[in-house]
C-alpha positions as CSV (number, residue, x, y, z in Angstrom):
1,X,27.3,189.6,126.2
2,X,26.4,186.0,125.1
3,X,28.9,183.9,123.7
4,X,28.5,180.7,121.2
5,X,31.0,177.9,121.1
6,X,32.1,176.9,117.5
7,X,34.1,173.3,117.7
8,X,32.7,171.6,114.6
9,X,33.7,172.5,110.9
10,X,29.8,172.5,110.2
11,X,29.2,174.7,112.9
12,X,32.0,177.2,112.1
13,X,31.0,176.8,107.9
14,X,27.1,177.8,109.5
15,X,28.7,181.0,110.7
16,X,30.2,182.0,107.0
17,X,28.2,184.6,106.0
18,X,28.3,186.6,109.2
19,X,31.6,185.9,110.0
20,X,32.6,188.0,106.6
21,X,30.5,190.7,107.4
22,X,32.0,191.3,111.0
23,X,34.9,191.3,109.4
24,X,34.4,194.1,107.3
25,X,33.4,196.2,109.8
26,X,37.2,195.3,111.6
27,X,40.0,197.9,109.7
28,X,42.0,196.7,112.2
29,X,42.1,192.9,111.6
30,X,40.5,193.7,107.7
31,X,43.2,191.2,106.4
32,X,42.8,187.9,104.0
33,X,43.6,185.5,106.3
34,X,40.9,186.1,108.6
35,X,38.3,185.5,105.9
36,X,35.9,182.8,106.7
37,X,36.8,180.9,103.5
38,X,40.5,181.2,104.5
39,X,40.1,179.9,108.0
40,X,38.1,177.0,106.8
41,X,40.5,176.4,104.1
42,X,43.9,176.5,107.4
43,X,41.8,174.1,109.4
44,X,41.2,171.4,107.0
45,X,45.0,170.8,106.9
46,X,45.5,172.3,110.4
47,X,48.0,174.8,108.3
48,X,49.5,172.1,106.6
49,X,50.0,170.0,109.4
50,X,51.4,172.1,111.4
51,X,49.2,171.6,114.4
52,X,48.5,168.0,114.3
53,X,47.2,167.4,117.7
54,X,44.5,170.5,118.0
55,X,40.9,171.3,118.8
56,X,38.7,174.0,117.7
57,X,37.7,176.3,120.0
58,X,36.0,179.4,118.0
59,X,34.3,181.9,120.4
60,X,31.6,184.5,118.5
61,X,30.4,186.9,121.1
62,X,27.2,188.7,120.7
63,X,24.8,192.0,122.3
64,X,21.7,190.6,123.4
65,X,19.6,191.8,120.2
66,X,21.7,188.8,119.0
67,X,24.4,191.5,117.0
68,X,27.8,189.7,116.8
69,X,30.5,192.2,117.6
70,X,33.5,189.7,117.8
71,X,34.8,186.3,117.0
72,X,37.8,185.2,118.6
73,X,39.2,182.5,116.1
74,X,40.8,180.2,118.7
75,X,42.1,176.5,119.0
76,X,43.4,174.2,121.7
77,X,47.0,172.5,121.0
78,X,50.2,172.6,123.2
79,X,52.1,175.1,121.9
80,X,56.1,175.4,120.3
81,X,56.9,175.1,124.4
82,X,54.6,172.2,124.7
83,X,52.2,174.6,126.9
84,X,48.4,173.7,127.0
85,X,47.6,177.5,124.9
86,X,44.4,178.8,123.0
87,X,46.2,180.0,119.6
88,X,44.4,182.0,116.7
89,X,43.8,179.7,113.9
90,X,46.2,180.5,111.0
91,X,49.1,180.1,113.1
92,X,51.8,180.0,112.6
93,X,53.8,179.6,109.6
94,X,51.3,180.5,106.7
95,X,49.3,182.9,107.7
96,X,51.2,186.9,107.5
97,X,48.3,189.0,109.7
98,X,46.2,187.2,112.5
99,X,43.8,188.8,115.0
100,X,40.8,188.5,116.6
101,X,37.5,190.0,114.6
102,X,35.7,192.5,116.9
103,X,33.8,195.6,115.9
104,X,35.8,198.8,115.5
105,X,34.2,200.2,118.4
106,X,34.0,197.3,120.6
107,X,37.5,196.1,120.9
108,X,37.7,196.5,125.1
109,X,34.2,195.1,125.9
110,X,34.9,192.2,123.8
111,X,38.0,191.5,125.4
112,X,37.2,192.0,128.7
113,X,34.0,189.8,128.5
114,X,36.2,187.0,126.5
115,X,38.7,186.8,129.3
116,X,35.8,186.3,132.1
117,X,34.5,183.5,129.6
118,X,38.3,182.2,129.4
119,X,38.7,181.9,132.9
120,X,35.1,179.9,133.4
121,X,34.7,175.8,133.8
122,X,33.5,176.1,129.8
123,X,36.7,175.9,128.6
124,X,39.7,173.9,127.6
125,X,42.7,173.7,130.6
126,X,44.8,176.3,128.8
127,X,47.7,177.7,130.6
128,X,48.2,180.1,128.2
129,X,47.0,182.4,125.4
130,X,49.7,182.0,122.5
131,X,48.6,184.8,119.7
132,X,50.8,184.8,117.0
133,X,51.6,187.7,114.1
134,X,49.2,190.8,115.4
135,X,49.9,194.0,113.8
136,X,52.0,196.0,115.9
137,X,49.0,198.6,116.3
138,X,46.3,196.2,116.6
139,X,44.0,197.8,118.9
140,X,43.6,194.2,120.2
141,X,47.1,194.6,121.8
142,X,46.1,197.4,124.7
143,X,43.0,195.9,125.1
144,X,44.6,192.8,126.2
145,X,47.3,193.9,128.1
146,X,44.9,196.1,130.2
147,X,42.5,193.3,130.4
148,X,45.2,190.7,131.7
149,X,46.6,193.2,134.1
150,X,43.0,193.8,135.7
151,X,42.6,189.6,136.4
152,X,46.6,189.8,138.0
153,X,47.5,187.5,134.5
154,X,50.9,188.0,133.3
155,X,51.2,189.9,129.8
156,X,53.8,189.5,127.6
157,X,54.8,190.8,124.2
158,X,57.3,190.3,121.7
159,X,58.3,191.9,118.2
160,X,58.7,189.5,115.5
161,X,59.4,189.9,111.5
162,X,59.7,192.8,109.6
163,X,56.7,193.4,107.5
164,X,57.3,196.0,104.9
165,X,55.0,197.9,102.5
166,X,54.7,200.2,99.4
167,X,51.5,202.8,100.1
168,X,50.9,203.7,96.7
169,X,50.3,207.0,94.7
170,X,48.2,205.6,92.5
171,X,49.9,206.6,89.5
172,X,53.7,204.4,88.1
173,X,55.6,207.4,86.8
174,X,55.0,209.1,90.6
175,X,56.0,205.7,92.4
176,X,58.9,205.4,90.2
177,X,59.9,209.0,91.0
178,X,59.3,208.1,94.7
179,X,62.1,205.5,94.8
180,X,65.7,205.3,95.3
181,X,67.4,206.7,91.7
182,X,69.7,203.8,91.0
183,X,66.5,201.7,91.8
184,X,64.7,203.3,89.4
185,X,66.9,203.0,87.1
186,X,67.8,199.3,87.5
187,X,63.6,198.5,87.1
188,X,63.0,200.4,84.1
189,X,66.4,198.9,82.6
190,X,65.6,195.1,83.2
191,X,61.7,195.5,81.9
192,X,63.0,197.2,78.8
193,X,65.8,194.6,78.8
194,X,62.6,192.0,78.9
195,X,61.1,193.4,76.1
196,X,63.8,192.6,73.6
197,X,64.5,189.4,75.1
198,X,64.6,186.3,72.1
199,X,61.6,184.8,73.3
200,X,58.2,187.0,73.2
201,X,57.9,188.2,77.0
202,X,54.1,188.7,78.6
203,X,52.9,188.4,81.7
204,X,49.3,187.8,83.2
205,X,46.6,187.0,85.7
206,X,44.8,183.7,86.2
207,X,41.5,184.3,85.4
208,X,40.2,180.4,84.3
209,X,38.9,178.7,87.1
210,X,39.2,175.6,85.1
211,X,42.8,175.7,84.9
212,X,43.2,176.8,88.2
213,X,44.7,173.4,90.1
214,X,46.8,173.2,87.0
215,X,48.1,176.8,87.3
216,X,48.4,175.9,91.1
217,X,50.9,173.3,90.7
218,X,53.0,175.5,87.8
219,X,53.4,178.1,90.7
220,X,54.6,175.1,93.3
221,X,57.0,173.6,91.0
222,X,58.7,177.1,90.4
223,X,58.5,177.6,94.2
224,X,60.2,174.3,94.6
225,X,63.2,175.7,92.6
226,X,64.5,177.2,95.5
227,X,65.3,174.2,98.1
228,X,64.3,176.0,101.0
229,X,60.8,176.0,99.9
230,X,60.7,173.0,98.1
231,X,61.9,171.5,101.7
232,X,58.6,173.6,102.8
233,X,56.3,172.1,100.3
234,X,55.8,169.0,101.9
235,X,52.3,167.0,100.2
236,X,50.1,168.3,102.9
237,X,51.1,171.3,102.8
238,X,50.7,171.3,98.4
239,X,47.3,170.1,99.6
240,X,46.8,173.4,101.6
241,X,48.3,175.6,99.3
242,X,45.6,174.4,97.1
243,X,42.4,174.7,99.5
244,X,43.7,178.7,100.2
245,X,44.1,179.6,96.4
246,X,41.4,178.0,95.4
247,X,39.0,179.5,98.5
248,X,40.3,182.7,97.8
249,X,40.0,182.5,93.7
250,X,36.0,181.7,94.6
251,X,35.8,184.6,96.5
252,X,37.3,186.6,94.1
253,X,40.4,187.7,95.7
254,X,43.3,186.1,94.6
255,X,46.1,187.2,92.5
256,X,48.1,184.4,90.7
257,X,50.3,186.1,88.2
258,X,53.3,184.6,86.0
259,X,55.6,185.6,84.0
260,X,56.1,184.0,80.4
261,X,59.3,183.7,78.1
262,X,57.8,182.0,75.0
263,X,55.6,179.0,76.2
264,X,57.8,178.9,79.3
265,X,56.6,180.1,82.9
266,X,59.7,181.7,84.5
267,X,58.2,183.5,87.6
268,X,55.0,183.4,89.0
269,X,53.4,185.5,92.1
270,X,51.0,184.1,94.4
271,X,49.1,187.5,95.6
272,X,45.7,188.3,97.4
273,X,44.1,191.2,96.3
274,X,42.1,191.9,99.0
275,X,40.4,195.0,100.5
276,X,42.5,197.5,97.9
277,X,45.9,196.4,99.3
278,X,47.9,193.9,97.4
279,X,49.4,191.0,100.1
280,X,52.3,189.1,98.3
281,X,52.0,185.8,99.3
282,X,55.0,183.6,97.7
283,X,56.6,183.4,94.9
284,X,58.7,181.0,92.4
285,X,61.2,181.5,89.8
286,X,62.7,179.1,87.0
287,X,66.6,180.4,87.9
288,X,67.7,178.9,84.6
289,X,66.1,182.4,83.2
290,X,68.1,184.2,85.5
291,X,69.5,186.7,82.8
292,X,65.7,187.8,82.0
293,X,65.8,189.0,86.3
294,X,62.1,187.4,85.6
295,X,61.0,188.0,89.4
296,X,62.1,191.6,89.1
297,X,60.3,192.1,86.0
298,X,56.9,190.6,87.3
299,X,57.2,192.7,90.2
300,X,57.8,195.8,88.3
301,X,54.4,194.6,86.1
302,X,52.6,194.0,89.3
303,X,53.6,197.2,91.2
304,X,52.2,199.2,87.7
305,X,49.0,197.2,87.6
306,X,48.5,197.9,91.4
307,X,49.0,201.5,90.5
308,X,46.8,201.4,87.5
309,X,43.9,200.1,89.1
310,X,44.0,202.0,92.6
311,X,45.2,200.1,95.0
312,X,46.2,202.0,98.0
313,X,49.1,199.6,99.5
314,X,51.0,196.9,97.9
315,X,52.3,194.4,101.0
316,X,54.9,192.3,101.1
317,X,53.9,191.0,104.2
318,X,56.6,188.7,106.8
319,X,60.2,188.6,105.9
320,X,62.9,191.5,105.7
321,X,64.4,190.5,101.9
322,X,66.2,193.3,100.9
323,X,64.4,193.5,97.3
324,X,61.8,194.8,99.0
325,X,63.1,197.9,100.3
326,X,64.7,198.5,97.1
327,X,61.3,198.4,95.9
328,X,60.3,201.2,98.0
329,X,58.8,199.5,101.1
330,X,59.0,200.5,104.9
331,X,58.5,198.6,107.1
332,X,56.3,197.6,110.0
333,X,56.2,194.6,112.6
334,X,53.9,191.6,113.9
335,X,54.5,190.7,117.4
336,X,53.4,187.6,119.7
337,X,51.5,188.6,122.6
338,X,51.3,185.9,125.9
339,X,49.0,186.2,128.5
340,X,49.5,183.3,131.5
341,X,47.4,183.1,134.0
């Protein structure tokens, strides 16, 4: 296998088109934020500057017909310990699903010639691979454990956050019959409750790219409601929450959906709709319209348009909030997976 170094945003922007393609051949790692555009869009801002002092280190692997059957997004940075580590681009904090991008059928001869390449003179003077928010069954996970052991390198993995999802039945009346009675119950009573609320009630989706920014920073100012996340939204991190939804609206995958009570926005959902799942992103609420449960009631829209138009899995994605298994959802996990040598 030949492999190409990618340490230059030009260089990794050259490898767009193929990179998307791979990555559609991946079911495994077939998530939004390993999209080209995504990527790009993390390492402008270095995830909102949450890796300040890093170096790209991108590795595309390739058959000698010049096929590329994997991309291992990497980059150089000591790690939360302060280790010298190789970590996938997207971590940590914004970015739900990471992987590496390897043909479905290729997953152990990628690995095993990336780790020969990783342990060359080619390389940065990492101590550790540091891989962040892998889906519990990423084939990625035995491939590296198996590939570690062989070299006498120390693997290590760890669960981390509940990730739960809604596989959907494609039709609302069957989803709703699906769910917990008093659940049911409770979302048909607040969206009726919503449609006799004093102020007209409507929702939509952002579909004008010319008042996208501005629809942008209506979702971050609800967001910023709650002071957790306004704490979060720090002005880089606006600034990268700006590049993702924006990337993603030009390649015709993003969701942004609110919620309005007259003129007023009082909820808004920042989705990608991606690959026939749904991935909730964030969200924002304007608590002052707390009696209209607006976040419930766009979610209930949401769940019915997800139905409506066939989309197989709606995900919330990291975080173990309990409206989300009153929803319906089950869950699964990301772990972190170490390998020291």
């Amino acid at each position: 296998m030949q492999f190409d170094v990618i340490q230059s945003i030009k260089s990794l922007n050259n490898l767009a088109e193929e990179w998307n393609d791979l990555l559609t051949c991946c079911s495994a790692s077939h998530v939004p934020f390993l999209r080209h555009e995504y990527q790009s869009a993390w390492w402008q801002t270095r995830g909102g500057g949450e890796w300040p002092e890093s170096e790209l280190y991108v590795v595309a692997g390739r058959q000698e017909d010049g096929e590329l059957i994997g991309i291992a997004p990497l980059f150089f940075s000591p790690n939360l310990e302060l280790t010298p580590a190789l970590l996938l681009l997207g971590s940590i904090e914004i970015s739900d699903y990471l992987d590496l991008i390897i043909r479905s059928d290729a997953a152990t001869e990628f690995i095993e010639a990336l780790f020969d390449w990783l342990d060359g003179n080619q390389v940065p003077e990492w101590q550790m691979l540091d891989w962040y928010n892998i889906l519990e069954d990423s084939p990625t996970l035995p491939a590296m454990k198996a590939a570690a052991e062989r070299r006498g390198w120390a693997f290590h993995q760890d669960q981390l956050q509940h990730c739960p999802y809604i596989h959907l039945p494609g039709d609302w009346d069957t989803y709703l019959a699906g769910i917990n009675k008093k659940q049911r119950h409770e979302i048909q009573r607040k969206m009726r409750r919503a449609d006799a609320y004093p102020a007209p009630v409507r929702w939509y989706i952002v579909e004008d790219g010319s008042t996208l920014d501005q629809e942008i920073d209506t979702f971050l100012e609800l967001m910023a409601q709650d002071p957790e996340k306004d704490n979060f939204l720090t002005d880089v991190m606006r600034t990268q929450m700006h590049a993702a939804a924006r990337a993603a609206f030009e390649a015709g995958w993003l969701q942004l959906a609110f919620l309005k009570a007259g003129e007023r926005k009082v909820a808004g959902y920042l989705n990608f709709d991606f690959g026939g799942h749904i991935w909730v992103y964030n969200s924002g609420l304007d608590y002052r319209f707390s009696d209209l449960s607006p976040g419930w009631v766009l979610l209930g829209h949401l769940l019915k348009w997800a139905n409506d138009n066939g989309r197989q899995y709606f995900d919330f994605m990291r975080g173990n909030e309990a409206y989300k298994y009153r929803f319906g959802a089950v869950d699964r996990f990301v772990v972190r997976a170490t390998v020291r040598r």
